[in-house]
OpenMM code with the backbone's topology and positions (N, CA, C; nanometers):
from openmm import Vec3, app, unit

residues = "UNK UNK UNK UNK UNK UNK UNK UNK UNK UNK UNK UNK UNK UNK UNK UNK UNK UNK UNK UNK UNK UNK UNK UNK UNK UNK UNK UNK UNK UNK UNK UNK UNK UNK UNK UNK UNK UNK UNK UNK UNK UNK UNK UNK UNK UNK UNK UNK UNK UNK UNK UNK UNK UNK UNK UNK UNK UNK UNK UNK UNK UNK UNK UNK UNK UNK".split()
positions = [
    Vec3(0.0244, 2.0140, -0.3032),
    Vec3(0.1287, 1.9183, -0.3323),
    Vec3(0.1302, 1.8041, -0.2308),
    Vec3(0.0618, 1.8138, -0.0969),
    Vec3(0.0720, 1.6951, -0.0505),
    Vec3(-0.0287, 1.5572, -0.0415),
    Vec3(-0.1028, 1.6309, -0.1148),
    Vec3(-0.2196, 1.5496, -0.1566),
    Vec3(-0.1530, 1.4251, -0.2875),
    Vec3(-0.0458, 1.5129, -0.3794),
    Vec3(0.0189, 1.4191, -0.4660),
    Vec3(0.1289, 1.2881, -0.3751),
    Vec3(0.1542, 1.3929, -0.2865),
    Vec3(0.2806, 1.2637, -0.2267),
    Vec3(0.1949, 1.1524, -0.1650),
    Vec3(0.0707, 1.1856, -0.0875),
    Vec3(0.0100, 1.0799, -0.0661),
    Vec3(-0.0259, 0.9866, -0.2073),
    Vec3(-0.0769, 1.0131, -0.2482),
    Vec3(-0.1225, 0.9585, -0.4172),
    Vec3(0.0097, 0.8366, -0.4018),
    Vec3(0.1421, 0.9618, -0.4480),
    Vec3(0.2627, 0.8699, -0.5026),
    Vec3(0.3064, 0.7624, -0.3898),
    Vec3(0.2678, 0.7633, -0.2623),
    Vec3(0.3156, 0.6688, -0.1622),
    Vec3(0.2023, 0.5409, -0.1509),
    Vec3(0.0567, 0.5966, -0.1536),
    Vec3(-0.0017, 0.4858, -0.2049),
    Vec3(-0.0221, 0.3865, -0.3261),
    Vec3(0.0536, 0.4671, -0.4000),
    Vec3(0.0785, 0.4013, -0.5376),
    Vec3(0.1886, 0.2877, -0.5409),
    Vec3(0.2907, 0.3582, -0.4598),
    Vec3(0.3970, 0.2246, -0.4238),
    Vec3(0.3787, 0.1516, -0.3362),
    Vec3(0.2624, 0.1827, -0.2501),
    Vec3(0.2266, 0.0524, -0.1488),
    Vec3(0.2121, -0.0620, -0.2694),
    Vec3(0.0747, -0.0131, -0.3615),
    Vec3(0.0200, -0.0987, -0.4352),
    Vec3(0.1015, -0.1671, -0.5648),
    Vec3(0.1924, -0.1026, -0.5623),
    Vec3(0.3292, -0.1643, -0.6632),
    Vec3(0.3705, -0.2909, -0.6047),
    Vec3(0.4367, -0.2456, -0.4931),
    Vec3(0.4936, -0.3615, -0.4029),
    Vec3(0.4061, -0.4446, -0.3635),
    Vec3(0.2773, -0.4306, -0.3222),
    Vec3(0.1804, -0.5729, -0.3504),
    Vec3(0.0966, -0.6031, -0.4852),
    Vec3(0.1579, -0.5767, -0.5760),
    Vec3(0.1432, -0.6280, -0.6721),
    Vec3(0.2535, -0.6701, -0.7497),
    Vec3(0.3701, -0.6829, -0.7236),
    Vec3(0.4815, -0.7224, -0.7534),
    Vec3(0.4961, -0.8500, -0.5951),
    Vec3(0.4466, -0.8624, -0.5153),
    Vec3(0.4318, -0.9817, -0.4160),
    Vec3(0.3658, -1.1060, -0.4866),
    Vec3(0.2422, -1.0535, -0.5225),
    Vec3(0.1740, -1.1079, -0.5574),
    Vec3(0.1561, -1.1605, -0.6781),
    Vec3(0.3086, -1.0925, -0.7453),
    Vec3(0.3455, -1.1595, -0.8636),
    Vec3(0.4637, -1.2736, -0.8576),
    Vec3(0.5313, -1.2339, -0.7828),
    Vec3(0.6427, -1.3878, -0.7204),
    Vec3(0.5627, -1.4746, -0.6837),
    Vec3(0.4404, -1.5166, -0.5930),
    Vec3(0.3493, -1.5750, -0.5063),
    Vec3(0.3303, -1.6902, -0.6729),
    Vec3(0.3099, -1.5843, -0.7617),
    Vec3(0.2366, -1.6965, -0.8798),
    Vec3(0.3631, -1.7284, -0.9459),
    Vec3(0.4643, -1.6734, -0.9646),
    Vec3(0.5872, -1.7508, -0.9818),
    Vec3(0.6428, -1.8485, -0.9650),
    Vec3(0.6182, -1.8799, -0.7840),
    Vec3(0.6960, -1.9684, -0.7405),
    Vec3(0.6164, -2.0430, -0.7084),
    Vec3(0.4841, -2.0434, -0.7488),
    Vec3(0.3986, -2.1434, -0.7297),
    Vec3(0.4101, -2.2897, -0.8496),
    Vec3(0.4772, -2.3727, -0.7888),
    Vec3(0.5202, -2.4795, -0.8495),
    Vec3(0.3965, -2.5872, -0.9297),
    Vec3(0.3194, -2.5515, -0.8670),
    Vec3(0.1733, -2.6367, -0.9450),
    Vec3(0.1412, -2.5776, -1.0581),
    Vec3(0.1428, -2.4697, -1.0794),
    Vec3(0.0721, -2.4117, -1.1835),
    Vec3(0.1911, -2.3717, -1.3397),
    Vec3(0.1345, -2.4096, -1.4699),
    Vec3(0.2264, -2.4056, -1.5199),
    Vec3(0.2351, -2.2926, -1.6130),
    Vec3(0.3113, -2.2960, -1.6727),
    Vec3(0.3782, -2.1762, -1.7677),
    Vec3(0.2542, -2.1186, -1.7702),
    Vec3(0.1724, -2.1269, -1.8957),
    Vec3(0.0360, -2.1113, -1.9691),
    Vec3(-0.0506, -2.0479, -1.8190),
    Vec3(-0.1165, -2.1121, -1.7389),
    Vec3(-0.1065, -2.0656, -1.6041),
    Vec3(-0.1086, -1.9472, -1.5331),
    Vec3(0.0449, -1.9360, -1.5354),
    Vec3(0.1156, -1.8705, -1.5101),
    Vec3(0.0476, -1.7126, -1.5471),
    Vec3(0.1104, -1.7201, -1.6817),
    Vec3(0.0890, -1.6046, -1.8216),
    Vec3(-0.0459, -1.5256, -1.7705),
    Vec3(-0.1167, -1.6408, -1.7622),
    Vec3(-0.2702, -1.5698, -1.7618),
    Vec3(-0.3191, -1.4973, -1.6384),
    Vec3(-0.2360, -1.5673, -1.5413),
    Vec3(-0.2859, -1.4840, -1.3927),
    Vec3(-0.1466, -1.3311, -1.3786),
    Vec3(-0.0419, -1.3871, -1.4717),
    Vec3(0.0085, -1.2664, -1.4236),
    Vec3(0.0120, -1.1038, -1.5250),
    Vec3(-0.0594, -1.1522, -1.6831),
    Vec3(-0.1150, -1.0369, -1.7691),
    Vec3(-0.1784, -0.9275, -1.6879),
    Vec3(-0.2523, -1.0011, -1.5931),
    Vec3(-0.3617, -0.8115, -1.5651),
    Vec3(-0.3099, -0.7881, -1.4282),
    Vec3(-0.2123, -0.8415, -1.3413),
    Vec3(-0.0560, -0.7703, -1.2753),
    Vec3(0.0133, -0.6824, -1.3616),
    Vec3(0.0491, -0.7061, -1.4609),
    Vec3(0.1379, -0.6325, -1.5556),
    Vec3(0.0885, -0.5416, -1.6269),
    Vec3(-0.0632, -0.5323, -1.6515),
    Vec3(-0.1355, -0.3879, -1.6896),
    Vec3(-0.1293, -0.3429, -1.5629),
    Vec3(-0.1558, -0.3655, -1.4733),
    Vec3(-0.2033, -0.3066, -1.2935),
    Vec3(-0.1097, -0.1823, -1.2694),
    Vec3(0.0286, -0.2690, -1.3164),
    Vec3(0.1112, -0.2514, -1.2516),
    Vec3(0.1902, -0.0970, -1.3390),
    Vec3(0.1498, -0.1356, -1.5608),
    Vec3(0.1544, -0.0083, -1.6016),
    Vec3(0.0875, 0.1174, -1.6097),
    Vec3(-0.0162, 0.0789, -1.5012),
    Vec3(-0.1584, 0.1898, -1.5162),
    Vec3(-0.0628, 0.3018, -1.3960),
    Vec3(-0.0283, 0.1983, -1.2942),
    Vec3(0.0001, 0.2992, -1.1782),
    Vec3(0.1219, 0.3447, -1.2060),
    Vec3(0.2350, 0.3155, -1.2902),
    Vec3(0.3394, 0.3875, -1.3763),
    Vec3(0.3217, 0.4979, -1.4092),
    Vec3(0.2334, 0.4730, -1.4874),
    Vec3(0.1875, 0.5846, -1.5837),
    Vec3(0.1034, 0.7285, -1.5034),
    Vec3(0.0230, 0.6437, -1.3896),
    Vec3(-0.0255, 0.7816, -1.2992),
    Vec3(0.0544, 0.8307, -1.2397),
    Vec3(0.1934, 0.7655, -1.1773),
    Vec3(0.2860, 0.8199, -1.1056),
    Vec3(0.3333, 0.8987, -1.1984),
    Vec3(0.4064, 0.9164, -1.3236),
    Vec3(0.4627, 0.9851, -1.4585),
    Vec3(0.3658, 1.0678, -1.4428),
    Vec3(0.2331, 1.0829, -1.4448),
    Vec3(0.1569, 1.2045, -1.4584),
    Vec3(0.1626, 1.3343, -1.3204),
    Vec3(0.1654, 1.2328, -1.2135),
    Vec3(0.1300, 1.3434, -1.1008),
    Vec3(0.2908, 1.4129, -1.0842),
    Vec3(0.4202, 1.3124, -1.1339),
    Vec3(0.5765, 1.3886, -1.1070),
    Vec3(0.5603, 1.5318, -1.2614),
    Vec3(0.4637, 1.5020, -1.3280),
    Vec3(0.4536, 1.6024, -1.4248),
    Vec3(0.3683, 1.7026, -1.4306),
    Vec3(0.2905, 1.7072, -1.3169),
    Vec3(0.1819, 1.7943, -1.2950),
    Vec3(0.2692, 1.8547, -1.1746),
    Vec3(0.3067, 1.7959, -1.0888),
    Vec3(0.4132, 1.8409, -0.9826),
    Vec3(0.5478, 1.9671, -1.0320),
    Vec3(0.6007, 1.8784, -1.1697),
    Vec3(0.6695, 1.9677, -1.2392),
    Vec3(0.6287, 2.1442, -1.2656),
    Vec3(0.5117, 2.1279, -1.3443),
    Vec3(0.4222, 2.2438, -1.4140),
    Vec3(0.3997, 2.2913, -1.3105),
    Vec3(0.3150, 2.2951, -1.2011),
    Vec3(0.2967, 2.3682, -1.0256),
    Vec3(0.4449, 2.4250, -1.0025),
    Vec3(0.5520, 2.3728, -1.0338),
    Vec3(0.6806, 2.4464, -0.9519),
    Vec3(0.6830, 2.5784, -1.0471),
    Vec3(0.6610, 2.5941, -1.2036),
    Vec3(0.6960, 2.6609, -1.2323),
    Vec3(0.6237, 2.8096, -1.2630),
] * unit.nanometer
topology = app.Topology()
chain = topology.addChain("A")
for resn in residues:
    res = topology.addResidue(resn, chain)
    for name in ("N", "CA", "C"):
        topology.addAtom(name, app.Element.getBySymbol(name[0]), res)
């Protein structure tokens, strides 16, 4: 099991810089809407891949307790 908590703590490192790095293109005033969209689509898969592994390892974590 502590092999998962590492997992789940590096997973939210990489959340939180990828949610940085999604304001960064936000507030970047040069670049426009259209822009925008396109640099921040494969942030927003990135960002549901490591969702979804976190949902797996709190459910594999689950099944081990019991």
């Amino acid at each position: 099991m502590g092999i998962n908590k590492k997992y789940k703590e590096c997973m939210n490192e990489l959340l939180k810089d990828l949610e940085n790095e999604f304001m960064k293109i936000l507030s970047n005033p040069k670049l426009d809407k259209k822009q925008k969209n396109l640099l921040t689509k494969p942030l927003v898969t990135k960002k549901q891949i490591l969702l979804n592994t976190l949902d797996a390892l709190n459910l594999v974590d689950k099944e081990s307790e019991k």
